[in-house]
N, C-alpha and C positions, 0 to 999 in steps of 0.2 A: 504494500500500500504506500503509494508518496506521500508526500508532507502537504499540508495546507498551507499557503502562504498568505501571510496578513502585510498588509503596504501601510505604514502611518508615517505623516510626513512632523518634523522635526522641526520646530519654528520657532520665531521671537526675534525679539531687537538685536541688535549688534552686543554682541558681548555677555549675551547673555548664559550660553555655556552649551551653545546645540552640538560643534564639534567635540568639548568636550565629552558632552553624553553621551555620541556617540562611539567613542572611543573606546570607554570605559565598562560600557553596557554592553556590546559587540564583542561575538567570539570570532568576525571576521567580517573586515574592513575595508573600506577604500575611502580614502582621506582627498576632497578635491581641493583645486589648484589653491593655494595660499596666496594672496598679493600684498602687495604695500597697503595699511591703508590710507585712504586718501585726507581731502578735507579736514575739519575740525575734530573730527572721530578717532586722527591719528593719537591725539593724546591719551586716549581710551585703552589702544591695544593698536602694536605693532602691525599685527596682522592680519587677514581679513577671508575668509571662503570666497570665491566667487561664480564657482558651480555648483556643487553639493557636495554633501558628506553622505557614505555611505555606507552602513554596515547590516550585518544582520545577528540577529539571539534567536538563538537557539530555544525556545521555549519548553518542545519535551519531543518525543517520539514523534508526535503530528502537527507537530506547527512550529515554523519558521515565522521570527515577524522583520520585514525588511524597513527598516530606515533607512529614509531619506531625507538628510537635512539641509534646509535650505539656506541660502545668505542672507546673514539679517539688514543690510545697509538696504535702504529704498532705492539706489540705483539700481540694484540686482533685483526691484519686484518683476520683473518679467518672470524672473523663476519659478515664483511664487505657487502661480496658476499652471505653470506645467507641470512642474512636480505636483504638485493634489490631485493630478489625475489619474483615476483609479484607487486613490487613497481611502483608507475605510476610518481613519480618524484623525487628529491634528493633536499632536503635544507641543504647548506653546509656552517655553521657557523666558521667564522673565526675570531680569536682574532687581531684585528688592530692594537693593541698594543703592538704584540712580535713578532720579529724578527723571535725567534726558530719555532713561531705556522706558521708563513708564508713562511719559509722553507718547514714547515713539510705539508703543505699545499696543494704545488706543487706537492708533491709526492702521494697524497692521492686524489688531482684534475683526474690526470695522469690515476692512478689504475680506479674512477668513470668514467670516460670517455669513458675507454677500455671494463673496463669487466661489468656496468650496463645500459651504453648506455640510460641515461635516463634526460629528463630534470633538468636543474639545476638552482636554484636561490642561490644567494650568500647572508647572512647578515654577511655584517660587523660588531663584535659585539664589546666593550669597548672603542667606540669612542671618550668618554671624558677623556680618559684618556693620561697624558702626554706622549706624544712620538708616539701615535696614527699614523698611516698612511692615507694618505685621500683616497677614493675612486676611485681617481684616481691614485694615487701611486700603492695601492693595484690590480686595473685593469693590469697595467703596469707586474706587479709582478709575476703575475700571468700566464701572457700575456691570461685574459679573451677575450672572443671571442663574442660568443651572449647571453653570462650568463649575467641577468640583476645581479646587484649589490644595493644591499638595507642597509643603516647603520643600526643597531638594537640593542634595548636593550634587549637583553633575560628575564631582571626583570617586562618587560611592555608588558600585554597582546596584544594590538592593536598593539605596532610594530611585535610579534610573529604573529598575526592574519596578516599583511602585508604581511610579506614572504610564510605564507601560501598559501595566495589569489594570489598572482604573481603567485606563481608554479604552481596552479590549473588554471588559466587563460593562463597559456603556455602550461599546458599539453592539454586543449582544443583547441588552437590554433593549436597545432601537428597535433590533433590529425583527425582539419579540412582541413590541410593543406594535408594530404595524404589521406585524402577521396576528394580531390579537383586533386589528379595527380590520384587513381584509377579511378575516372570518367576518365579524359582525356584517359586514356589505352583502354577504354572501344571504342569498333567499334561498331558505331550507323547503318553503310549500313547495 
């Protein structure tokens, strides 16, 4: 019997820690191109994705889940919409500790909503860090809705393995929730 394989796409602002999760969560990799990064962002982090990141975990005997993660600068939204296709859910990593990434946030929340229409888990990622926002600010901020919200350390497998597991337990939940209103449509006389 082959493996099932689940696609979820890997997102957030710049700097927020997608190549790291993927890295770290992945028993097998592919790292895309790295570049300088440009504009005012350079102070942020040297360097920058600007096609994707790619790994995949191994989840058990029947399922593979492949990541795909995308570049968080808004030059590279083009990627955005190509990679979510075919995607069964969106993990959307956010830095708790920068003002500019929870601005840029909102606007890239906004874009997944509209054009991938796909489930979404949120980890909060650099929560020890001073000036941190709690989970509940950050819901605020947001103004989160039914996106659960997970603190995460992108350096620690088990928390990336968390936000995995959420997302793939909401996309099953969808996914029984509208095989539960196609039965109701369904005329039994």
């Amino acid at each position: 019997m082959s493996k099932e394989i689940a696609k979820i796409l890997i997102t957030g602002p710049f700097a927020s820690g997608k190549t790291t999760l993927i890295k770290f969560v992945s028993e097998e990799q592919f790292s895309g191109k790295e570049v300088n990064t440009s504009d005012a962002l350079a102070r942020y982090k040297a360097m920058t994705t600007v096609g994707l990141d790619f790994g995949i975990l191994h989840v058990d005997d029947m399922l593979d889940v492949h990541l795909f993660g995308t570049p968080g600068q808004s030059r590279f939204n083009f990627m955005w919409e190509i990679l979510s296709k075919g995607a069964m859910g969106t993990v959307f990593l956010i830095d708790s500790s920068s003002d500019r990434a929870l601005d840029e946030a909102k606007k890239m929340l906004t874009f997944f909503r509209a054009k991938a229409n796909l489930p979404i888990v949120i980890g909060a990622t650099k929560q020890d860090l001073e000036g941190a926002k709690s989970l509940a600010e950050i819901t605020k901020l947001l103004n989160l809705k039914d996106e659960a919200i997970i603190p995460c350390d992108a350096r620690l497998k088990d928390d990336s393995k968390t936000l995995i597991m959420t997302l793939l337990l909401e996309v099953i939940s969808r996914s029984h929730h509208q095989q539960l209103e196609d039965t109701d449509d369904f005329d039994f006389s």
